[in-house]
N, CA, C and O atoms as a MOPAC input file, in Angstrom:
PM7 MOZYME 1SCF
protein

 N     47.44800 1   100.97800 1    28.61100 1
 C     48.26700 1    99.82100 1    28.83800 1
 C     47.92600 1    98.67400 1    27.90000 1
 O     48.74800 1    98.25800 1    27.08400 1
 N     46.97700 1    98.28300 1    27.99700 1
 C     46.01100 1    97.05900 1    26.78900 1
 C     45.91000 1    97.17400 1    25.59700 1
 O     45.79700 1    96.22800 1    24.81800 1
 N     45.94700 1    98.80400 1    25.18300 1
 C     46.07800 1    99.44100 1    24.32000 1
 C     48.09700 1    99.03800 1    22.92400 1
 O     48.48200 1    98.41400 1    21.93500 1
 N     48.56000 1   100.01400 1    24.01200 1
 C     49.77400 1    98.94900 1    23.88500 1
 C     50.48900 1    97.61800 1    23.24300 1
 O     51.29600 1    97.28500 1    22.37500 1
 N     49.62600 1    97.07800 1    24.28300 1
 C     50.11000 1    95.78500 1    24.25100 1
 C     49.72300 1    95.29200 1    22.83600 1
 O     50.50000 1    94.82500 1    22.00300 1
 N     48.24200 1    95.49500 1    22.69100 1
 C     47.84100 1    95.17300 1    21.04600 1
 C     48.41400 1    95.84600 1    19.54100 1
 O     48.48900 1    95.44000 1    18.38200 1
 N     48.82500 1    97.32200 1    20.39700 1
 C     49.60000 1    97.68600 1    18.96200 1
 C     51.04500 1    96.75200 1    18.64600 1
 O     51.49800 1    96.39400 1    17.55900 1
 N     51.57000 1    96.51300 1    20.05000 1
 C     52.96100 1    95.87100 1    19.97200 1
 C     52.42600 1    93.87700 1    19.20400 1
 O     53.17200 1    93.06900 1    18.65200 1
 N     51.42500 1    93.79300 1    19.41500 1
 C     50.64800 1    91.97000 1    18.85300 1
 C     50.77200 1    92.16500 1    17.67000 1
 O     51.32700 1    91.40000 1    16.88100 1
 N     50.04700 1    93.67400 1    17.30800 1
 C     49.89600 1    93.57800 1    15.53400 1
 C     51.13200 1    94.12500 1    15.07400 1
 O     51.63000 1    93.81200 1    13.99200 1
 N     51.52000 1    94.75200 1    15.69400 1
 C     52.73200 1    95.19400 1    14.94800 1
 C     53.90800 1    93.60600 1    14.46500 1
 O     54.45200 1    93.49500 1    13.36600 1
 N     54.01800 1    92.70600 1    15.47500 1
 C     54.65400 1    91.60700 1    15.41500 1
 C     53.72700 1    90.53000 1    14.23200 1
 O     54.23200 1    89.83100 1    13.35300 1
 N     52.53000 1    90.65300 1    14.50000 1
 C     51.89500 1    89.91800 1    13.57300 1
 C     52.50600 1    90.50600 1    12.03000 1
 O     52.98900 1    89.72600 1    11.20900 1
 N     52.41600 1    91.78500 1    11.81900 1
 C     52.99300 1    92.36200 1    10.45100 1
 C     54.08300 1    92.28700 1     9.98700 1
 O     54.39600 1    92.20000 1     8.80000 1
 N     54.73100 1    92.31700 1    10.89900 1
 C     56.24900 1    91.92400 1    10.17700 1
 C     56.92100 1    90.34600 1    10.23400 1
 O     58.12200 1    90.14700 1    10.05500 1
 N     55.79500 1    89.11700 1    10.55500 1
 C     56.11400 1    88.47200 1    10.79100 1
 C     55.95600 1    87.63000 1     9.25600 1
 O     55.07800 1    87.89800 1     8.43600 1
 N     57.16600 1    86.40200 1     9.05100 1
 C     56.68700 1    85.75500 1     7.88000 1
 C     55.87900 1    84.65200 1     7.67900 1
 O     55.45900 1    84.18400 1     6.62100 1
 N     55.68300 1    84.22800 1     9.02400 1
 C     55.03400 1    82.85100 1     9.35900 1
 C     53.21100 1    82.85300 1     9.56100 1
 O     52.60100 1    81.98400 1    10.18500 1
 N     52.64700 1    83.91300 1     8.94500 1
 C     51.14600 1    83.53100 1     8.80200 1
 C     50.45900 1    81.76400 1     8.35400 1
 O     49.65900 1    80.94700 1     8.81000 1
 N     51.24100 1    81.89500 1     7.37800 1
 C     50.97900 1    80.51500 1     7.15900 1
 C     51.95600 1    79.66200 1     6.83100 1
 O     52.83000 1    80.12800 1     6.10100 1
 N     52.09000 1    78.19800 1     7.26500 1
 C     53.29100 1    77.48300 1     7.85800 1
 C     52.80200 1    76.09200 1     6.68600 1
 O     51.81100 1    75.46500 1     7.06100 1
 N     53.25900 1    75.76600 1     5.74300 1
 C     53.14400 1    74.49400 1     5.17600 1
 C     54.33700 1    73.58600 1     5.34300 1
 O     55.43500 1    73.98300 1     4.95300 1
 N     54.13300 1    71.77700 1     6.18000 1
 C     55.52100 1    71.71400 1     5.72300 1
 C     55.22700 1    70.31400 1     5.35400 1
 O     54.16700 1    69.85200 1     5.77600 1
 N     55.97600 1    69.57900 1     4.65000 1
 C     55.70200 1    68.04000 1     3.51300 1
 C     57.21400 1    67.33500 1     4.13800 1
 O     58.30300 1    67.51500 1     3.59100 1
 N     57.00800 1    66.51900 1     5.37200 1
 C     58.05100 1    66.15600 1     5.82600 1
 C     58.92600 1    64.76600 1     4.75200 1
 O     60.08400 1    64.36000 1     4.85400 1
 N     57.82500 1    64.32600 1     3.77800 1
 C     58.36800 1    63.38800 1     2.63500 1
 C     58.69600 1    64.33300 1     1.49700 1
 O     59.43600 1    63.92800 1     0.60100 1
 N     58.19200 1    65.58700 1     1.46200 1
 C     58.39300 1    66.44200 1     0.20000 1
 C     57.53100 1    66.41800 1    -0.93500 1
 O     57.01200 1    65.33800 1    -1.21900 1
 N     57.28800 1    67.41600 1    -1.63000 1
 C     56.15800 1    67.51300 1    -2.49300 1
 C     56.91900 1    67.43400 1    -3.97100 1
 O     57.38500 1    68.53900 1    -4.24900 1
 N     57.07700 1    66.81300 1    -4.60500 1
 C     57.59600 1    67.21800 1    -5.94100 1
 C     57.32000 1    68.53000 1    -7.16700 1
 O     56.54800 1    68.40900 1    -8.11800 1
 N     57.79100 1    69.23000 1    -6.99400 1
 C     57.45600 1    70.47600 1    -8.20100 1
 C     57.96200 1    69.40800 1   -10.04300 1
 O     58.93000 1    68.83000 1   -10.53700 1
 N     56.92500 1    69.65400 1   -10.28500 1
 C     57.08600 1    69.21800 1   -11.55000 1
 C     57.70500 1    69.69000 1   -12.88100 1
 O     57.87700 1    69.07800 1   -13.93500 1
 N     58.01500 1    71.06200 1   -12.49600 1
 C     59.06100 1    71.80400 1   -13.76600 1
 C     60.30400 1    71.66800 1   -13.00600 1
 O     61.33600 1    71.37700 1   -13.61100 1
 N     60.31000 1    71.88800 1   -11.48000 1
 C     61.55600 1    72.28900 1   -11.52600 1
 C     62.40900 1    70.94800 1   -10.65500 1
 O     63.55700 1    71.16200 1   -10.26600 1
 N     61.77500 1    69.63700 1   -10.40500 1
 C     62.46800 1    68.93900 1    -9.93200 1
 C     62.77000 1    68.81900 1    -8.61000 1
 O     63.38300 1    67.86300 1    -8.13600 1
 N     62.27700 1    69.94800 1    -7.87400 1
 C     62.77600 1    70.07000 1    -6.61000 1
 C     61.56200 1    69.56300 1    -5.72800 1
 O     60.40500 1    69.56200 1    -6.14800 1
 N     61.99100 1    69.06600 1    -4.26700 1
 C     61.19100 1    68.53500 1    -3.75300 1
 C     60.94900 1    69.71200 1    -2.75400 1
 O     61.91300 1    70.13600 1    -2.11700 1
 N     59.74200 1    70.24700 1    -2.58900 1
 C     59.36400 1    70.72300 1    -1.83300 1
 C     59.06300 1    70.85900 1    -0.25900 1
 O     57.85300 1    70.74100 1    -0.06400 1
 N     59.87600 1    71.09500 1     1.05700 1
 C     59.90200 1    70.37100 1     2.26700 1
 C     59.18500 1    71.46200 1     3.00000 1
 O     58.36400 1    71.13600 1     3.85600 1
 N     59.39700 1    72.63900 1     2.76500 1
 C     58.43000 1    74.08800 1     3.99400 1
 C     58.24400 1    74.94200 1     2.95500 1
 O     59.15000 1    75.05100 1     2.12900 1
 N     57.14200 1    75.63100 1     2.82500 1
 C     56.93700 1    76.97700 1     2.37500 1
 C     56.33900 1    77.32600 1     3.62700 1
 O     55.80200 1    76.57800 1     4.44500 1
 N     56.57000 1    79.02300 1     3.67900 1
 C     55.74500 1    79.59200 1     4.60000 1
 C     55.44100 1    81.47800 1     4.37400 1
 O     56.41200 1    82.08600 1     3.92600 1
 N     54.84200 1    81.87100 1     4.51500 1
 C     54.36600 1    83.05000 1     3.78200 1
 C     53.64100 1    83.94500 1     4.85800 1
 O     52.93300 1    83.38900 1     5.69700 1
 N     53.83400 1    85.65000 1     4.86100 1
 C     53.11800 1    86.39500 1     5.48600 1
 C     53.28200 1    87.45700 1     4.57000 1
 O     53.91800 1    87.31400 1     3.52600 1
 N     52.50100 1    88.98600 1     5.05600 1
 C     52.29600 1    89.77500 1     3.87200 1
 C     53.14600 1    90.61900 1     3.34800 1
 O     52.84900 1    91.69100 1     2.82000 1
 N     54.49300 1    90.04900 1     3.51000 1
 C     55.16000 1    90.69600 1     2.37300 1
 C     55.96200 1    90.19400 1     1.78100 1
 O     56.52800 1    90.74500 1     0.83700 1
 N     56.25800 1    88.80700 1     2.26000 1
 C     57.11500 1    87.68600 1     0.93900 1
 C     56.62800 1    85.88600 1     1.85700 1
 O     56.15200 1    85.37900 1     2.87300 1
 N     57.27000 1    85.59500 1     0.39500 1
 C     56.97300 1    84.03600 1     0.28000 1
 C     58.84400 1    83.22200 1     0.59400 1
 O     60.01300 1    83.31500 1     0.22000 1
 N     57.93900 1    82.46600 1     1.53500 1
 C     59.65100 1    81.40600 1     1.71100 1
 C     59.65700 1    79.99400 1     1.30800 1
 O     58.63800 1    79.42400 1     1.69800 1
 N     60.45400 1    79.25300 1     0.66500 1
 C     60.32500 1    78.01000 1     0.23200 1
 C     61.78100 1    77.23300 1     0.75100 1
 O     62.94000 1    77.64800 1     0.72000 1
 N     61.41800 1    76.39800 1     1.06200 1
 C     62.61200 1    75.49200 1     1.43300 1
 C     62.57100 1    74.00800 1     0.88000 1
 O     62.04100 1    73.03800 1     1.42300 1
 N     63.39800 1    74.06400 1    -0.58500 1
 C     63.38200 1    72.97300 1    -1.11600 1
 C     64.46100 1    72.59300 1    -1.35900 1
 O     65.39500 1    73.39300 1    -1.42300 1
 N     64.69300 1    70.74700 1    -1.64100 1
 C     65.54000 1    69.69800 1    -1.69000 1
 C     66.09000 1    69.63600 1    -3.01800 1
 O     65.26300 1    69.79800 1    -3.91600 1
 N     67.51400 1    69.40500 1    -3.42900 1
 C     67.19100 1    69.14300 1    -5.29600 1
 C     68.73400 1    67.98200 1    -4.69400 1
 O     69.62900 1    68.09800 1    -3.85600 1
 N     68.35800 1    67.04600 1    -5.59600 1
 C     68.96200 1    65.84900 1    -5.79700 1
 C     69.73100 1    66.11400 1    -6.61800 1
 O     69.40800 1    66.49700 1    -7.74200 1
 N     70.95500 1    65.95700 1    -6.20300 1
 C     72.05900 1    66.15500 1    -7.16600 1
 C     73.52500 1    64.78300 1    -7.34100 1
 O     74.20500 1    64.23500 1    -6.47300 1
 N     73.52000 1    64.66600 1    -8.63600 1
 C     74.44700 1    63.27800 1    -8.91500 1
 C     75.83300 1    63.59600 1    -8.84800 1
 O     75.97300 1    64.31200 1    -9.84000 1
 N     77.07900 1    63.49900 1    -8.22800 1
 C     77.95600 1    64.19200 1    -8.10700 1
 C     78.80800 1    63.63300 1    -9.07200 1
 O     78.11700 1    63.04800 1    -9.90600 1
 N     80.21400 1    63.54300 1    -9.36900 1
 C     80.57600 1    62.96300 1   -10.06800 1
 C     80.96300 1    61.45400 1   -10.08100 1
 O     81.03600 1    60.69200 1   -11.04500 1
 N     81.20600 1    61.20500 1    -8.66500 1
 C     81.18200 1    59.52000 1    -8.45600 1
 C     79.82600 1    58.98800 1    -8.84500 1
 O     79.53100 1    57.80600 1    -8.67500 1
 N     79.32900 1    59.52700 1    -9.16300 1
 C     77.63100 1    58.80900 1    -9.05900 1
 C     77.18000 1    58.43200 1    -8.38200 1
 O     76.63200 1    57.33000 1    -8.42800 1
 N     77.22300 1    59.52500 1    -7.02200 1
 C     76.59100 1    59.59200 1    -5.68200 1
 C     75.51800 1    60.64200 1    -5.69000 1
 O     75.78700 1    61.79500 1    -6.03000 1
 N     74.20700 1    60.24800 1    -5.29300 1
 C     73.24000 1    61.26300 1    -5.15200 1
 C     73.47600 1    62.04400 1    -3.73500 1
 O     73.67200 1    61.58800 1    -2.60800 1
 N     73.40900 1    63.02700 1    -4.07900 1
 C     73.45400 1    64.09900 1    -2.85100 1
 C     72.15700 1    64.99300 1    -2.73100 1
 O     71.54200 1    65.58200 1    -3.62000 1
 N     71.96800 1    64.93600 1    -1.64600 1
 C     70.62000 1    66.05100 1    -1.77400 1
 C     71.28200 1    67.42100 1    -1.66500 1
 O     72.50100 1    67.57900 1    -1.74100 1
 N     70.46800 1    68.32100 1    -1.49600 1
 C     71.17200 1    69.87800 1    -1.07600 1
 C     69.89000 1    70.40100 1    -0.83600 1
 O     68.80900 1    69.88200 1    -1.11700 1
 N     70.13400 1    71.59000 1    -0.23300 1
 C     68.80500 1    71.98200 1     0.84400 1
 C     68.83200 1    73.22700 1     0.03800 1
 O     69.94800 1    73.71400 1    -0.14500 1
 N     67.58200 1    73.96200 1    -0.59000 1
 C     68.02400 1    75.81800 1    -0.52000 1
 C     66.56500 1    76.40700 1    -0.56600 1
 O     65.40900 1    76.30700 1    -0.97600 1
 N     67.53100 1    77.11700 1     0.19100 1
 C     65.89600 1    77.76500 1     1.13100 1
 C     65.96200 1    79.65300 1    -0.29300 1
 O     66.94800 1    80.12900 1    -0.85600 1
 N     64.79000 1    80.03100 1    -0.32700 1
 C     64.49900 1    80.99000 1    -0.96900 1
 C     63.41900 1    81.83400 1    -0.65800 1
 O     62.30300 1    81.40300 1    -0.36900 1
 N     63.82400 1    83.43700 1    -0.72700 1
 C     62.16300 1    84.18800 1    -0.30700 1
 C     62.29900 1    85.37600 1    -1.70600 1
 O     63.12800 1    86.03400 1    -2.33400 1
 N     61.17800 1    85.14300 1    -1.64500 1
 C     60.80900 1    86.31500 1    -2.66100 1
 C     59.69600 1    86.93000 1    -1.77300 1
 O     59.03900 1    86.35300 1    -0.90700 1
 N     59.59400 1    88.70700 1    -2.31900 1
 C     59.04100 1    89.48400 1    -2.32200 1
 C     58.00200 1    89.64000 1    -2.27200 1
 O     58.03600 1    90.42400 1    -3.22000 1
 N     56.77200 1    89.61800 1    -1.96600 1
 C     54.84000 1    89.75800 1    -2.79500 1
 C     55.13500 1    91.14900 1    -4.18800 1
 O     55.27300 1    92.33900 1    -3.90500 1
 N     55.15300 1    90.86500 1    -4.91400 1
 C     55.24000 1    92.10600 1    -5.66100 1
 C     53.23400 1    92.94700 1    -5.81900 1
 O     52.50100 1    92.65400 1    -6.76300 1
 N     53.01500 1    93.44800 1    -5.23300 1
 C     51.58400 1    94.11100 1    -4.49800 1
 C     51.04800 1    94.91200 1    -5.88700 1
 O     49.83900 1    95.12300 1    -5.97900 1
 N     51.90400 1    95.33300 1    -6.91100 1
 C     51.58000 1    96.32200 1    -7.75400 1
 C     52.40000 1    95.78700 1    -9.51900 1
 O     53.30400 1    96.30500 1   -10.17500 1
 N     51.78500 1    94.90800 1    -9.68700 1
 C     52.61200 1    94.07700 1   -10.99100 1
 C     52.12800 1    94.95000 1   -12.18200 1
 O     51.03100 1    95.49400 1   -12.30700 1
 N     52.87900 1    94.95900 1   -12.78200 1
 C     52.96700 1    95.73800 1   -13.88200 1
 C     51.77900 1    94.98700 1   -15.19600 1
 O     51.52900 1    93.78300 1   -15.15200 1
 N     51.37400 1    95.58500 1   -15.90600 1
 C     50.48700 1    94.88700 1   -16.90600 1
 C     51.29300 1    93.26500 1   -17.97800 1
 O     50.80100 1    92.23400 1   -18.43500 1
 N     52.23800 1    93.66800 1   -17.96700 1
 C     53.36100 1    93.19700 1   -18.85600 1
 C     53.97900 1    91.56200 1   -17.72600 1
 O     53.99100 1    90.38500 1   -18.08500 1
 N     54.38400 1    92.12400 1   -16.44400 1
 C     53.95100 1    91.33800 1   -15.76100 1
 C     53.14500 1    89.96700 1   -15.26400 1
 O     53.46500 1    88.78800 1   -15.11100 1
 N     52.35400 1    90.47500 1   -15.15500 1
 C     50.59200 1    89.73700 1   -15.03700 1
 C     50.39000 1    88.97400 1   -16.46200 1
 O     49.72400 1    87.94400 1   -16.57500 1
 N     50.75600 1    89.33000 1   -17.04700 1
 C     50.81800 1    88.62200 1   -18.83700 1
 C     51.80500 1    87.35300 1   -18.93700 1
 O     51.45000 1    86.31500 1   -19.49400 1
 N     53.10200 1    87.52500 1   -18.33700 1
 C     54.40500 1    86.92100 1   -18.47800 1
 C     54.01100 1    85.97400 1   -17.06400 1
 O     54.64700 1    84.93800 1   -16.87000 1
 N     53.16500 1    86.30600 1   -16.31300 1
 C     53.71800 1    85.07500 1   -14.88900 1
 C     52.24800 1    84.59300 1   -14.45600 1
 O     51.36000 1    85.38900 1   -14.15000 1
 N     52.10000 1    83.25600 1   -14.46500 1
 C     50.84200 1    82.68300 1   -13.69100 1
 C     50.89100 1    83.03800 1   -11.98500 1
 O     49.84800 1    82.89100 1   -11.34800 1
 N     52.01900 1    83.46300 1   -11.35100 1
 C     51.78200 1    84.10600 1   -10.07000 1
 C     51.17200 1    85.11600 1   -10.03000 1
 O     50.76300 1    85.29500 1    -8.88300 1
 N     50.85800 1    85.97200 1   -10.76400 1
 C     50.06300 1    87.45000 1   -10.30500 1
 C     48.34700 1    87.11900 1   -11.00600 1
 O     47.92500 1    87.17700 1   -12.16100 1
 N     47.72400 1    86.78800 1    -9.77800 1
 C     46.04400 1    86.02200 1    -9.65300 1
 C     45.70700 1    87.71100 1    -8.72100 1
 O     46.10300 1    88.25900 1    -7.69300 1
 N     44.74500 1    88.00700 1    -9.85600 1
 C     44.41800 1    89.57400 1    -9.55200 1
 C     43.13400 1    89.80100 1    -8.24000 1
 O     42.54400 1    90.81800 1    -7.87600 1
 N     43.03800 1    88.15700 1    -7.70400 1
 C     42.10600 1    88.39000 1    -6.96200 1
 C     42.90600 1    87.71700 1    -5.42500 1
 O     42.59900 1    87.93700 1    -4.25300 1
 N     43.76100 1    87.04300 1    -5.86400 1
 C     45.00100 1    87.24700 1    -4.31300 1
 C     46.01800 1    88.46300 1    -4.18300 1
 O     46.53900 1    88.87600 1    -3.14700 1
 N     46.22700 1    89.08800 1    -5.89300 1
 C     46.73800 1    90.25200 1    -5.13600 1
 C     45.69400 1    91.23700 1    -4.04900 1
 O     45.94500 1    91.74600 1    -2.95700 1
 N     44.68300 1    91.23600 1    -4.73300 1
 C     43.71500 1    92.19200 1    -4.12700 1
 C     43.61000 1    91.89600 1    -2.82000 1
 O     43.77400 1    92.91900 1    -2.15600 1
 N     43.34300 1    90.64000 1    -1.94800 1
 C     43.38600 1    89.83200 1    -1.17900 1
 C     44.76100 1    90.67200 1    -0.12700 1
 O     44.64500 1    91.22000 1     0.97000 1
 N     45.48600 1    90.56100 1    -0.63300 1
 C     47.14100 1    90.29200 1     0.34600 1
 C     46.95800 1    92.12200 1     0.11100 1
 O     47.44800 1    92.77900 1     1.02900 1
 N     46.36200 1    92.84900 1    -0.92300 1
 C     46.50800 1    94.34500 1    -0.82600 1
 C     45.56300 1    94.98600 1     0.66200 1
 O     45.85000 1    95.80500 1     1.53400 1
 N     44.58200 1    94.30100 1     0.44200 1
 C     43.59900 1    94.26000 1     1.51300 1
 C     43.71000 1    94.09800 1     2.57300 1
 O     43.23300 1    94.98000 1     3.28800 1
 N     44.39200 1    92.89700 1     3.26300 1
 C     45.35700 1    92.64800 1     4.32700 1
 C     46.23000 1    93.97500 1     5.04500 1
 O     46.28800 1    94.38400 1     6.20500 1
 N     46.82400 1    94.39100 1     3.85300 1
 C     47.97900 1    95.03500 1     4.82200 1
 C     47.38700 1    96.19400 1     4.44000 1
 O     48.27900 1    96.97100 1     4.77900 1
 N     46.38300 1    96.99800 1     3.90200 1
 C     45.90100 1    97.72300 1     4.22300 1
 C     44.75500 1    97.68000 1     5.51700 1
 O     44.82800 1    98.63400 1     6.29100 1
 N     44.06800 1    96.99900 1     5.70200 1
 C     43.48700 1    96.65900 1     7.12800 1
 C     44.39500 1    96.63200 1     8.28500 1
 O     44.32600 1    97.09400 1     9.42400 1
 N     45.30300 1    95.91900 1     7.61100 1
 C     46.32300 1    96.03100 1     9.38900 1
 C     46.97600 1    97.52800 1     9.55400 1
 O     47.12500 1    97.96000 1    10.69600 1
 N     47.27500 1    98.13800 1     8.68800 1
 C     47.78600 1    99.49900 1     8.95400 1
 C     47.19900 1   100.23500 1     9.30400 1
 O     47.64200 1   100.86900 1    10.26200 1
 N     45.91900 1   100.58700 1     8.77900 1
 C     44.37600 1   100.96300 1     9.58900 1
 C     44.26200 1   100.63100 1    11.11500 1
 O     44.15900 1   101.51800 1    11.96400 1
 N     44.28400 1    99.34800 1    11.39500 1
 C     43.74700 1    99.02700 1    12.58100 1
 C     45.20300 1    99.42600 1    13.32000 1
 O     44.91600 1    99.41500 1    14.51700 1
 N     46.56700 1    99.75900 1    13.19900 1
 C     47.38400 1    99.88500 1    14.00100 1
 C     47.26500 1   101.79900 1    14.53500 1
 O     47.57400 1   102.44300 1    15.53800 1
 N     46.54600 1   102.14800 1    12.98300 1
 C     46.55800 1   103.49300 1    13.32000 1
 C     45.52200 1   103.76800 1    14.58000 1
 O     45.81500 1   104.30000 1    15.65100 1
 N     43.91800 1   103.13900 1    14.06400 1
 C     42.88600 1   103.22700 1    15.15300 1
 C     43.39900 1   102.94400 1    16.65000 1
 O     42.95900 1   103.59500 1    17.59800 1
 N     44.43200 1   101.85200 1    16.81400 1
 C     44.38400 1   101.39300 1    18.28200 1
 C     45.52200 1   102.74200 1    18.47700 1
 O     45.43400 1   103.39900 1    19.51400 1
 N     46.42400 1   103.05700 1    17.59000 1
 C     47.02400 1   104.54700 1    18.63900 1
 C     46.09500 1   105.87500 1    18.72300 1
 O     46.12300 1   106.67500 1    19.65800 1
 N     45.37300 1   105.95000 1    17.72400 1
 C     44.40200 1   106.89600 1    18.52300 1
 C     43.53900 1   106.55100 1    19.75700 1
 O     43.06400 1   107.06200 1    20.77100 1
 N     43.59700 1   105.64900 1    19.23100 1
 C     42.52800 1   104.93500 1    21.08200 1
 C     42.92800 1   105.39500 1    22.15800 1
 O     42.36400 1   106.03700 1    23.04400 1
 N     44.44400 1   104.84200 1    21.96200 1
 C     45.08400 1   105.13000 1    23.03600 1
 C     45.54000 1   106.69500 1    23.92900 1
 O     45.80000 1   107.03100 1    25.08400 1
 N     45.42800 1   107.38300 1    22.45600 1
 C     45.73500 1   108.96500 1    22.98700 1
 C     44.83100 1   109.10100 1    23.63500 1
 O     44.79700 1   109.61800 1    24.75200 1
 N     44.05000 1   108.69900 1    23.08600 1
 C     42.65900 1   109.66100 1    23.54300 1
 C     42.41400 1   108.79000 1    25.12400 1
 O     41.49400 1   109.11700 1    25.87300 1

């Protein structure tokens, strides 16, 4: 029964995206791309960002606009890759590889537990 219940915790913990929750209720400014940064939030298998971009319309009214975006973790970057992008840090991939290999492990251990 307890057994269970914890495979059904981790299982929700794994597919969930909200491990970690950042949010900048004034907004963070990204400096290449202009956009103000209001939530990112991330679990182990993609990244979510929810940012602001100020836009001048043609009356010369500023408008904000909201756009939310998720990308992928790419877990296995190519050499060529890793060359071309300051996102692939070979010691957070290892990190986030580690992760979801531990949790798949430990989901397997708690159903054998349970058979047995």
């Amino acid at each position: 029964g307890v057994t269970l219940l914890g495979v059904l915790l981790q299982v929700v913990a794994i597919s969930t995206d909200s491990w970690i929750i950042i949010d900048a209720p004034t907004g963070a400014i990204g400096n290449t791309t202009g956009k103000f940064l209001v939530q990112a939030y991330n679990g182990l298998w993609r990244i979510c960002k929810v940012e602001i971009s100020r836009i001048i319309n043609s009356q010369g009214q500023i408008r904000d606009e909201t756009v939310s975006s998720c990308v992928s973790h790419n877990l296995f970057p190519t050499a060529e890759e890793t060359m071309d992008s300051n996102d692939h840090d070979r010691y957070h991939l290892d990190y986030t590889r580690t992760a979801i290999a531990f949790t798949i492990i430990a989901i397997a251990i708690m159903i054998i537990g349970h058979a047995f």
